[in-house]
C-alpha positions in Angstrom: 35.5 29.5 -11.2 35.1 25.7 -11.0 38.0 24.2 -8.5 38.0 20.6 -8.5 39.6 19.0 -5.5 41.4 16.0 -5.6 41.0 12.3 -4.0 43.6 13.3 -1.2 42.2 16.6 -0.5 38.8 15.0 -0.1 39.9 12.1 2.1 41.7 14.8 4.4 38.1 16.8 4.7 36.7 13.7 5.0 39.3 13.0 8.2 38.9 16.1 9.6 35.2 15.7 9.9 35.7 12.8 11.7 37.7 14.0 13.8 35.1 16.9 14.5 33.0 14.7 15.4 34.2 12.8 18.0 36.1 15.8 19.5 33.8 18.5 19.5 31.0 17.7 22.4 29.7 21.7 22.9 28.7 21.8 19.3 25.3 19.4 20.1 23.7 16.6 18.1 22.2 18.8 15.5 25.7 19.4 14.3 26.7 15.5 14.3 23.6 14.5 12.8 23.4 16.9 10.8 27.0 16.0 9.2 26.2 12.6 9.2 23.7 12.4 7.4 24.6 14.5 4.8 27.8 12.4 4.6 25.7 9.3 4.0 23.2 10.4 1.7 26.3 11.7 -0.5 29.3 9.3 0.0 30.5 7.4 -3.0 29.1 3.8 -1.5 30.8 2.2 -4.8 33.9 2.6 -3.3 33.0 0.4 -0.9 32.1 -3.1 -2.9 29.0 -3.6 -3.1 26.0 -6.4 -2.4 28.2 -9.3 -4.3 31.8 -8.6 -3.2 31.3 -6.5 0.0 34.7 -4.8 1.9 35.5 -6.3 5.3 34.8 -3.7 8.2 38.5 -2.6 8.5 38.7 -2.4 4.8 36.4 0.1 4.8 37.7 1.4 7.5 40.8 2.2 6.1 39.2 3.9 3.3 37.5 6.1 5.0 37.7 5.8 8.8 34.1 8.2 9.2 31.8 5.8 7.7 31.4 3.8 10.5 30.8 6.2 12.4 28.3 7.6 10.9 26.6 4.6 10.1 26.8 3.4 14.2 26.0 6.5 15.4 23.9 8.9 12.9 20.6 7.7 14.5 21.7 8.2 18.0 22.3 11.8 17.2 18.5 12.6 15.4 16.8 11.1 18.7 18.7 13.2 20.7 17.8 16.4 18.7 15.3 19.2 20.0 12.5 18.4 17.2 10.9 21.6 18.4 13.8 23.7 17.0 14.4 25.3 13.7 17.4 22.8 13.4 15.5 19.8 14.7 12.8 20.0 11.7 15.8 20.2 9.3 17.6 17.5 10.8 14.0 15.0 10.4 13.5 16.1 7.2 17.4 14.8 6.6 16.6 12.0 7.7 13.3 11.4 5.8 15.5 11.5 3.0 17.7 9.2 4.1 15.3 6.4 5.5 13.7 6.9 1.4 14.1 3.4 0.1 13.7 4.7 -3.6 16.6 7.5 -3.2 19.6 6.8 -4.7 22.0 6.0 -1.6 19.9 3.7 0.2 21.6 0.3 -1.4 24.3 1.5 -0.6 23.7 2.4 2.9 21.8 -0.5 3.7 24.5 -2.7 2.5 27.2 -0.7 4.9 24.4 -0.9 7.8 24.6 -5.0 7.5 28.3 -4.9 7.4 28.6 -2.9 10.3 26.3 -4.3 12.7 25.8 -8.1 11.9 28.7 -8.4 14.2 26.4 -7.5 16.9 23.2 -7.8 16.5 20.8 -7.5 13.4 18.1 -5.4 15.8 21.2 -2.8 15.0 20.4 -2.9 11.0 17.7 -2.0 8.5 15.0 -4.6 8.1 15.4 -5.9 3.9 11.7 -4.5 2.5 10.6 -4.2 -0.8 8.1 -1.6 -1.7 6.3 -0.9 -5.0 7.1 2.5 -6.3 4.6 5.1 -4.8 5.0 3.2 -1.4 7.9 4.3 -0.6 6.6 5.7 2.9 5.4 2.9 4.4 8.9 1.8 4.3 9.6 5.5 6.0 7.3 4.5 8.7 8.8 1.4 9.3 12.3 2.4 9.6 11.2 5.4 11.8 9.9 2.9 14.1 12.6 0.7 13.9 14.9 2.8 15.1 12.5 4.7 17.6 12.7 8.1 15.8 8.8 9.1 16.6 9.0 12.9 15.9 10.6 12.0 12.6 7.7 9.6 11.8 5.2 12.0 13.2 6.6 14.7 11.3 6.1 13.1 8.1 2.4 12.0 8.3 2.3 15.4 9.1 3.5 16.1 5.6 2.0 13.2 3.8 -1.8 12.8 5.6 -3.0 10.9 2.9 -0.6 8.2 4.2 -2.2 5.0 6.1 0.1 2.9 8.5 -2.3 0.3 9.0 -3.5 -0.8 5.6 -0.5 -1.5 3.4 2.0 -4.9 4.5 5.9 -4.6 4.1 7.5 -6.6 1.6 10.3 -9.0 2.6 13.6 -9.1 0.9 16.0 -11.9 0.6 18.3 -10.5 3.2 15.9 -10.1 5.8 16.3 -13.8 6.3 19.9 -13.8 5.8 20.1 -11.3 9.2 18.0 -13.8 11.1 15.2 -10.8 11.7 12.0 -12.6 13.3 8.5 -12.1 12.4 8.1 -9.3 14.2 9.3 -7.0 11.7 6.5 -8.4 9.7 3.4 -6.6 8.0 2.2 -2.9 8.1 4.0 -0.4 9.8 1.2 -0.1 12.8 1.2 -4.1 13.2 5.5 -4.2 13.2 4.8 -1.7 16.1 2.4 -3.2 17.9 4.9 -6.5 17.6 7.9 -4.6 18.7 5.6 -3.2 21.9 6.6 0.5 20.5 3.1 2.3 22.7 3.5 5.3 21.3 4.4 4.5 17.3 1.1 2.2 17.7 -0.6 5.1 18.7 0.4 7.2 16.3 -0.3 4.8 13.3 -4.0 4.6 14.4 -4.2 8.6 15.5 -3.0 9.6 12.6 -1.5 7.2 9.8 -5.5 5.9 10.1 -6.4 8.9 7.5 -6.0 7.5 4.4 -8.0 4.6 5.4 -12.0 4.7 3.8 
C-alpha cells in the first residue's frame, strides 16, 4: 500500500524533528547528525528560491524552521561523533555524501550555507569550487578540511587510495569572491591546509593523499 502524506503532515514531522533535536540531549550527536544530514541531503531546496532570487533568513525560516538548524549545526554534531563506532563510520560516510559537489543537493545546500552564515562570517560557509567531473574528491578533501572533520577525510582516502591531495588545484567559483574568502582557500587540498595551519590535515595529505602521485 502506497500512503502519500500531505504538505501539512510533512511540515509537522518536519517540526517535530526539530523539536527532537534541540530537546533531546541523552540521545548523543550520532542521532543529531545523523538526522541532519539526512534532512539535508533530501530537503526540497527549491522551495527555498534559489541562486537568483534567494529567500531572506526568516523566510525560510518560516517555511521550515529546522533548516537552519541543520545547516548551523550539522557539522558540529559529525566532529563530535565517536568515529571508532559502528554509528560513527555511518555518520562519515553521510557526510561524504553530503560534502559530494556533484550530488544532487549540493546547490542547494551551498546556497542555504551562504544565506545562513554571511551574516557572520564567511569562514562559517562552503568555499565556491568548481571541479571537473571525476574530481569530485578533491573538493571532498577540501571541505573536510574546511570544516576540521579529519576522520571523515581520513576515512575517505581510506576508501579512495588512488586519490592524491597534493597534485590537483581547486577551482574558484564566482561566489568565492562574492563571500570575501582570501587566498588561503586557494590551490590543492594539502596546500589550503598548510595555508589554514590545519597540522594534522597537512599531514595526512602527504601520509596518505601522496599515493596517487607517480
Amino acid at each position: 500500500m502506497h500512503i502519500t502524506l500531505s504538505r501539512n503532515t510533512l511540515r509537522e514531522n518536519q517540526n517535530w524533528a526539530c523539536g527532537r533535536l534541540l530537546d533531546l540531549q541523552n540521545d548523543g550527536n550520532w542521532f543529531r547528525s545523523k538526522n541532519s544530514i539526512n534532512y539535508l541531503l533530501n530537503v526540497d531546496y527549491a522551495a527555498f528560491g534559489n541562486g537568483d532570487i534567494p529567500l531572506t533568513p526568516d523566510e525560510s525560516y518560516r517555511i521550515d524552521p529546522f533548516l537552519p538548524y541543520a545547516v548551523e549545526c550539522w557539522d558540529i554534531y559529525v566532529g563530535e561523533v565517536d568515529k571508532k563506532s559502528d554509528v560513527g563510520m555511518e555518520v562519515i560516510n553521510l557526510t561524504l555524501l553530503l560534502l559530494n559537489p556533484s550530488r544532487s543537493h549540493f546547490q542547494g545546500l551551498f546556497e542555504q550555507t551562504q544565506l545562513y552564515t554571511a551574516q557572520f562570517d564567511p569562514a562559517y560557509s562552503l568555499p565556491d569550487w568548481r571541479v571537473c567531473l571525476g574530481a569530485e574528491g578533491m573538493a571532498i578533501l577540501g571541505y573536510a578540511c574546511h570544516l576540521g572533520l579529519l576522520e571523515t577525510a581520513d576515512a575517505f582516502l581510506t576508501q579512495k587510495p588512488h586519490l592524491s591531495a597534493v597534485d590537483y588545484e581547486l577551482k574558484l567559483g564566482l561566489t568565492f569572491w562574492k563571500m570575501g574568502w582570501r587566498t588561503n582557500r586557494l590551490g590543492t587540498p594539502f596546500q589550503i591546509s598548510a595555508n589554514l595551519g590545519k597540522e594534522d590535515f597537512a599531514r595526512l595529505f602527504l601520509n596518505k593523499g601522496n599515493m596517487g602521485v607517480n
